[in-house]
N, C-alpha and C positions, 0 to 999 in steps of 0.2 A: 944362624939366626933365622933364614929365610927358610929352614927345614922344620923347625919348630912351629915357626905361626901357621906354614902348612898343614904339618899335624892336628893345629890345634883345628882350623877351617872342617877341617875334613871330620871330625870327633862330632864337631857341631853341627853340621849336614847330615851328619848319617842319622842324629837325633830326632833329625827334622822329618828323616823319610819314615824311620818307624812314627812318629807320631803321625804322619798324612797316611800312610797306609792303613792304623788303627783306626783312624777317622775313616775310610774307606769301608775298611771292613766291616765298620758299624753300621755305616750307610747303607749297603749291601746286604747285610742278616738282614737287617729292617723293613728293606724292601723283600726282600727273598720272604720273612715272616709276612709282611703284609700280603703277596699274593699268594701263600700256601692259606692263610686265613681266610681271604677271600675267596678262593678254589671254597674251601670247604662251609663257607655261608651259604656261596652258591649252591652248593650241593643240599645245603641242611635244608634252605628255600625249598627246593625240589622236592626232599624228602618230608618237609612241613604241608606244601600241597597235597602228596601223595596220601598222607597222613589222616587229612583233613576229610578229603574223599574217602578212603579207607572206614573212618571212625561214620562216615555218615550211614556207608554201606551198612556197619555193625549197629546201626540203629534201624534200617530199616530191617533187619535183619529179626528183630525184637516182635515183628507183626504178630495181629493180636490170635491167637489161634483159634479160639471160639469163632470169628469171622471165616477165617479161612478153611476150618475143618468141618465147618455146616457150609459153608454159604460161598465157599472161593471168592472169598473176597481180600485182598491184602491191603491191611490198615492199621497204623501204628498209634499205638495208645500212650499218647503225651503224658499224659500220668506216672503210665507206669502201673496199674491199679491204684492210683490215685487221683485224689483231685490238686494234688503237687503240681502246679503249672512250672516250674523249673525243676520237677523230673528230668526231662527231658536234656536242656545243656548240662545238668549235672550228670548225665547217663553218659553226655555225647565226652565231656571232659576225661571221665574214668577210660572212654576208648583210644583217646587222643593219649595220656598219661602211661595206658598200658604196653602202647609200643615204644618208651621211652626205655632204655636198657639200664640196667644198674650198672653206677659206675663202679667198676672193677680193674679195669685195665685201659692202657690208650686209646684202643681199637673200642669200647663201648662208648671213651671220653667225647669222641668223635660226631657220636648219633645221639649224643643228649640235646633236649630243648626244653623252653618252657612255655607255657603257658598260662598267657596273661588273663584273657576271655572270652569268651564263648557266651555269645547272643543266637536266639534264635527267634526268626521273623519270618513274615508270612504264611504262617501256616495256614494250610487251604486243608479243611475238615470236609467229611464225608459229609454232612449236612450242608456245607455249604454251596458243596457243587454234585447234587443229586446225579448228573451224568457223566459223575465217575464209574459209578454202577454199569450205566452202557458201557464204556471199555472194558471194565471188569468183566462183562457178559462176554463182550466182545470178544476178548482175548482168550476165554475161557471155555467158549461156547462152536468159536468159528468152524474149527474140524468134525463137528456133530450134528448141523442141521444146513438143511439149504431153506430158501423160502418157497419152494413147491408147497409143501402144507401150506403155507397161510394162503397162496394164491387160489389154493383148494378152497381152505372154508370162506374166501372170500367172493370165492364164485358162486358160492351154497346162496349166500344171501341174496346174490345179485338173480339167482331164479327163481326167486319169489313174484309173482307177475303183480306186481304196483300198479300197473293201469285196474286188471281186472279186481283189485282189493279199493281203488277210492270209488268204483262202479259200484261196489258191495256198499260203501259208504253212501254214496250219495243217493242210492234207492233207499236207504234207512231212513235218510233224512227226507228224502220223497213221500215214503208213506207216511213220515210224521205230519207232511204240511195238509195232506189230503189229509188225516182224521183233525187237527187243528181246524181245518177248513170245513168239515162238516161238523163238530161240537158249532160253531160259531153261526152257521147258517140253521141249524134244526136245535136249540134250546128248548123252546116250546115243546116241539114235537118229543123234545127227551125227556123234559118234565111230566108230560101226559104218559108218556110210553114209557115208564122206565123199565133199565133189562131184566130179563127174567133172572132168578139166582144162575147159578152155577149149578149144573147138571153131575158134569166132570173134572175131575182132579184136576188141577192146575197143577203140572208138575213143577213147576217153576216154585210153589212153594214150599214143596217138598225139598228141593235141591237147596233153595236157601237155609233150610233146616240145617241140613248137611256142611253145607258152606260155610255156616257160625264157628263152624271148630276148628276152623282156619285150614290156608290151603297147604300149610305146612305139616299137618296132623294128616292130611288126610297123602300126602304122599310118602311120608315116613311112616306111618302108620304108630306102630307100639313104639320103635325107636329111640329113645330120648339122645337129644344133642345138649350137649353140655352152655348154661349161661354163665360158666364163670369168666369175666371180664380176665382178657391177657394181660392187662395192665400197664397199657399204652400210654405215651409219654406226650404231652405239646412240645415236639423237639423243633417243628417248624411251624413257621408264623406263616399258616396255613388253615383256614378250618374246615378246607372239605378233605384232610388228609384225614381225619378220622371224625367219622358220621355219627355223633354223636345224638342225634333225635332217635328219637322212639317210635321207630315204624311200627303202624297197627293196621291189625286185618285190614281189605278195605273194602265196605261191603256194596257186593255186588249181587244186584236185586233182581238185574233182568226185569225191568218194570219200565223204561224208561227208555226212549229210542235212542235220546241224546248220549246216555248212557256206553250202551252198545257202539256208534256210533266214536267216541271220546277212545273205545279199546281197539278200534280195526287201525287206528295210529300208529304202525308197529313201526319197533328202532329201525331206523338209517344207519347204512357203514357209512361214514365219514373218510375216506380212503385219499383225499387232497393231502399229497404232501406226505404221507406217510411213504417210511423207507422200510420197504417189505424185510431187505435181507437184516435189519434192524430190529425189527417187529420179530421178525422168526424166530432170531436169539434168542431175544427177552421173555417172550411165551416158553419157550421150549427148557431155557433156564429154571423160569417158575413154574415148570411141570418136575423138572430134577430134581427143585432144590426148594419147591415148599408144595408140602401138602393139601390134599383136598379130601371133602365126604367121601368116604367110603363105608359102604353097608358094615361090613366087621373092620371097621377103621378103627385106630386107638390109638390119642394123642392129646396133649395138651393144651393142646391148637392145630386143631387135623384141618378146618376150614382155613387154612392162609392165603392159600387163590384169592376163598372167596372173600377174607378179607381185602386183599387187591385189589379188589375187582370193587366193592361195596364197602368198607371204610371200614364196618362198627365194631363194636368192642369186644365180640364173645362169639365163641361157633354159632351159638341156635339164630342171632338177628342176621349174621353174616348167609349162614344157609338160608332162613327166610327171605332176603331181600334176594337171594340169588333165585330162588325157585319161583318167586316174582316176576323175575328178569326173563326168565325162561319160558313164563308162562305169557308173558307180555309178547315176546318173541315167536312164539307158538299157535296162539290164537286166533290170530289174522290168515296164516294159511288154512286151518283145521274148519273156521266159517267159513272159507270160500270153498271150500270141497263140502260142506253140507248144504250151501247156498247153491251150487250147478246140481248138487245130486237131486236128480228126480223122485227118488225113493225117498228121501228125508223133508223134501222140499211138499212134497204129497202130505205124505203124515203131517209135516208140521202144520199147512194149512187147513188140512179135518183138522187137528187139535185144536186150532184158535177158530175156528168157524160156531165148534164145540161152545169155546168160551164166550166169546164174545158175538157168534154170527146175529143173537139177538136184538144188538143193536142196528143193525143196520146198515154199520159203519164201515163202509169197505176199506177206508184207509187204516183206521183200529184193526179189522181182521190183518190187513198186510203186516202192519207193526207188529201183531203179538207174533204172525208166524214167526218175522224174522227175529223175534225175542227168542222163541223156544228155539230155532234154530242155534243161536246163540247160546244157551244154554247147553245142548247138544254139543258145539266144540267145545264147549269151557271145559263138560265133564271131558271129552275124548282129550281135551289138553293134559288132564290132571293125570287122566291115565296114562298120558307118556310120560309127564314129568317123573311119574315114580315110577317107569320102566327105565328112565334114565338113572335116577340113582341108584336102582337092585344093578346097575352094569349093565341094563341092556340099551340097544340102539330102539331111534324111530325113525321113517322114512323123512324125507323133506318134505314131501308131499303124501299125505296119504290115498289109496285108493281103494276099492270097494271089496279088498280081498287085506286090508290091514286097517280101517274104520271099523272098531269092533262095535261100536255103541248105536243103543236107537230107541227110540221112547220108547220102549219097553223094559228094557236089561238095562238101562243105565243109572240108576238109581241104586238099584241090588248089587252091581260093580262096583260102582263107589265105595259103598258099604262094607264091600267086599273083607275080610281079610284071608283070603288065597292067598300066599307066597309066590304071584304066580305073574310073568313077566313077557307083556307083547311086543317083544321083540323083533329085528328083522335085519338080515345079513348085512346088508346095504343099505347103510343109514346114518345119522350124528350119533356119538355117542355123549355122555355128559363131561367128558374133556374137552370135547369139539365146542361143546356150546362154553365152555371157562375160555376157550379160546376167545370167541367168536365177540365174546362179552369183551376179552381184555382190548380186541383192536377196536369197536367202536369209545373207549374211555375218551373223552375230550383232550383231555393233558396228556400229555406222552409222560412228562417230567411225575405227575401222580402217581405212578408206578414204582418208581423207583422211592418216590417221599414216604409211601406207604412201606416199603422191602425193608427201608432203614427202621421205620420205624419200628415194623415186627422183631427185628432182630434187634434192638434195642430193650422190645421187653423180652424174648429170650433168652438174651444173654445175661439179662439181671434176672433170671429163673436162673439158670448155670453159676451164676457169681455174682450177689448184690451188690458185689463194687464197681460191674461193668456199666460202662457208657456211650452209648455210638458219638453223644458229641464231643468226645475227648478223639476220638478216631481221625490220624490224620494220614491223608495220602501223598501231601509234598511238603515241603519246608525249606528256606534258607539259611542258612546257619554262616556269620561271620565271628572269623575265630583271631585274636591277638596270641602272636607266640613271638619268643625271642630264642634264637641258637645259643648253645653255652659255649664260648667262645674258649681254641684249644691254645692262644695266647694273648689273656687279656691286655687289656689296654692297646692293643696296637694299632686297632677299631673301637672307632665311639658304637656305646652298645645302641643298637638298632631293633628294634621289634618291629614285625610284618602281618600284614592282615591279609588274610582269604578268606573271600564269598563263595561259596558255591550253594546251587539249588540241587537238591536230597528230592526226588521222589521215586516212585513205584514207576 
């Protein structure tokens, strides 16, 4: 009997142990599943960031080529050639999706994921932070120039002697106050005496003759520069980034001392704070990578310096106001080398003794010399501006062995049309002065507002659908993705977010 119920204990125990070991074993897969599942979320994680990065690279990877293959610029066009503002995550998803494997077997089961959303935030546009361009230069430029040049033509300006030009000034304004002072004291005596006519030619109004045809006719000569507007955009809420007035001749009479006086005001460098090896880049860029007047030049926009430089909308106002600048620039040395020359300084005083000695007036005689004097450099200016454009150099200072002009030949020079170019080895040429122009600009930041904006209408010459303010150079992108899990249920499903910042 007691063999039996033993039997039976022991039937019943052994049932007991398979079922606690089933139970075990269940426990056990379960866990064993949960951390081969977790092992491999972990990993899909890893591979989800990797991804995320990956897919941004292949976006920036899309930059826009017109920028890059004129203008080394790299900038990614949010669009897409469009104005699709969710181009862009939609572009970024197709990259995220494409390295998903098709499922086929365990080993692809493995690296599948999905993808919930994809947002994309702060994008920072080329318009929006113009000194992106400086890095762009920067980076693009640094193995190819030092700033020795600009230290060069900034030295040009700095030997200009400024004391001995407001000397020139302030004897103009000297002689004014002596003939003012004798009009006012001898009235009577000029109303009884008035001056005899004029004997001799007043070349002064011969030149103004000359001068009506403007000073841009008379240095290009037959030339024609083109007025068809590049078709320039308001891309920034700026309005001196493109000079939209209407500069007109500005006539200059030579009659008036104030007059004279108002032009020996020549440009200042402005050199506070400028960072030369920065400066050299960006000039030396815009000598690479846009063009300027040239005598047999040909382009659609061959003046781009000078739009840099002077804002407007079309090569011929762009060269005019440059040839302006130059003359503006040129003036004040070319009278003070006819103001010390003895020989000019002679003649011009017979000249006005000529004209006007019959009044009296010794302050009027001083004033008209220093008038025709002034007319004197204005023509000898004009003659180098358009030695500058034919390609050739002028000195910084002229001397009595490169001063071609003199009340004689200078009128019939003018006039001239000879092909023929006074030149001299050692001297500025008309790059030097694009230069010299870009570093006194007041804004550094103008330079670059203006680069965007040419290449903006450029690139809509190349392709009507481009846009520089679609053009972005960084962005954030936060992305929702979820692993495909290789035994559901074992893990509650989890989706993960990654930020990362995308730029150049």
């Amino acid at each position: 009997m007691r063999t039996i119920i033993y039997k039976l204990n022991y039937i019943n125990n052994k049932g007991n142990i398979t079922v606690m070991l089933s139970l075990m074993l269940s426990a056990i897969l379960i866990f064993m599943l949960t951390v081969c599942e977790g092992m491999h979320i972990y990993l899909q994680k890893s591979r989800l960031s990797r991804s995320v990065v990956i897919s941004g690279e292949s976006t920036m990877a899309d930059y826009n080529r017109f920028l890059w293959d004129n203008y080394g610029v790299l900038a990614l066009d949010e669009g897409y050639g469009t104005d699709n503002y969710n181009a862009l995550p939609l572009r970024y998803n197709e990259y995220m999706l494409e390295q998903v494997p098709e499922y086929s077997t365990f080993k692809t089961a493995l690296n599948r994921y999905l993808i919930d959303e994809v947002n994309v935030e702060d994008r920072r546009y080329l318009v929006d932070d113009p000194e992106y361009m400086l890095n762009e230069i920067r980076e693009l430029m640094k193995y190819q120039v030092a700033a020795d040049g600009i230290e060069k033509i900034i030295d040009v300006k700095d030997k200009d002697n400024e004391e001995d030009i407001k000397k020139a000034r302030e004897d103009v304004k000297e002689s004014k106050k002596k003939q003012d002072e004798w009009k006012e004291d001898d009235k009577d005596k000029e109303e009884e005496s008035p001056a005899k006519e004029e004997e001799v030619k007043d070349p002064r109004k011969e030149f103004q003759k000359i001068l009506d045809k403007g000073v841009l006719a008379l240095v290009i000569g037959e030339n024609s520069v083109s007025d068809k507007d590049y078709g320039l955009r308001d891309i920034f809420d700026d309005e001196s980034v493109i000079d939209k007035s209407k500069s007109k001749d500005k006539k200059i009479k030579f009659e008036d001392a104030d007059e004279l006086s108002d032009m020996l005001d020549s440009h200042k460098l402005n050199k506070k704070g400028n960072d030369l090896t920065n400066l050299a880049l960006t000039i030396q860029y815009s000598k690479d990578y846009f063009g300027h007047y040239e005598l047999d030049g040909s382009s659609d926009a061959m003046c781009q310096m000078e739009y840099l430089i002077c804002g407007k909308e079309n090569d011929a106002a762009n060269l005019k106001s440059t040839v302006d600048r130059i003359v503006a620039l040129r003036f004040p040395a070319n009278y003070l080398y006819v103001v010390k020359s003895v020989e000019h300084n002679t003649e011009a005083r017979e000249l006005a003794t000529a004209l006007v000695g019959a009044t009296g007036n010794v302050g009027l005689i001083e004033v008209v010399t220093y008038l025709l004097l002034g007319v004197l450099a204005y023509s000898e200016t004009i003659i180098d501006v358009r030695s500058l454009l034919k390609g050739g150099k002028v000195p910084l200072v002229h001397n009595k062995e490169t001063f071609k002009l003199n009340f004689k030949n200078f009128i019939s020079t003018l006039i001239s049309k000879a092909d023929n170019v006074n030149s001299v080895k050692v001297g500025m040429d008309y790059e030097d002065y694009l230069t010299l122009m870009m570093i006194t600009m007041p804004d550094s930041n103008l330079k670059y507002k203006r680069m965007l904006t040419l290449m903006d209408a450029l690139g809509r010459q190349d392709d009507p659908g481009f846009s520089i303010n679609r053009m972005l150079f960084s962005y954030k992108v936060n992305v929702k993705a979820s692993p495909v899990y290789v035994f559901p249920n074992v893990i509650p499903d989890t989706s993960y977010s990654f930020e990362r910042v995308i730029s150049y």
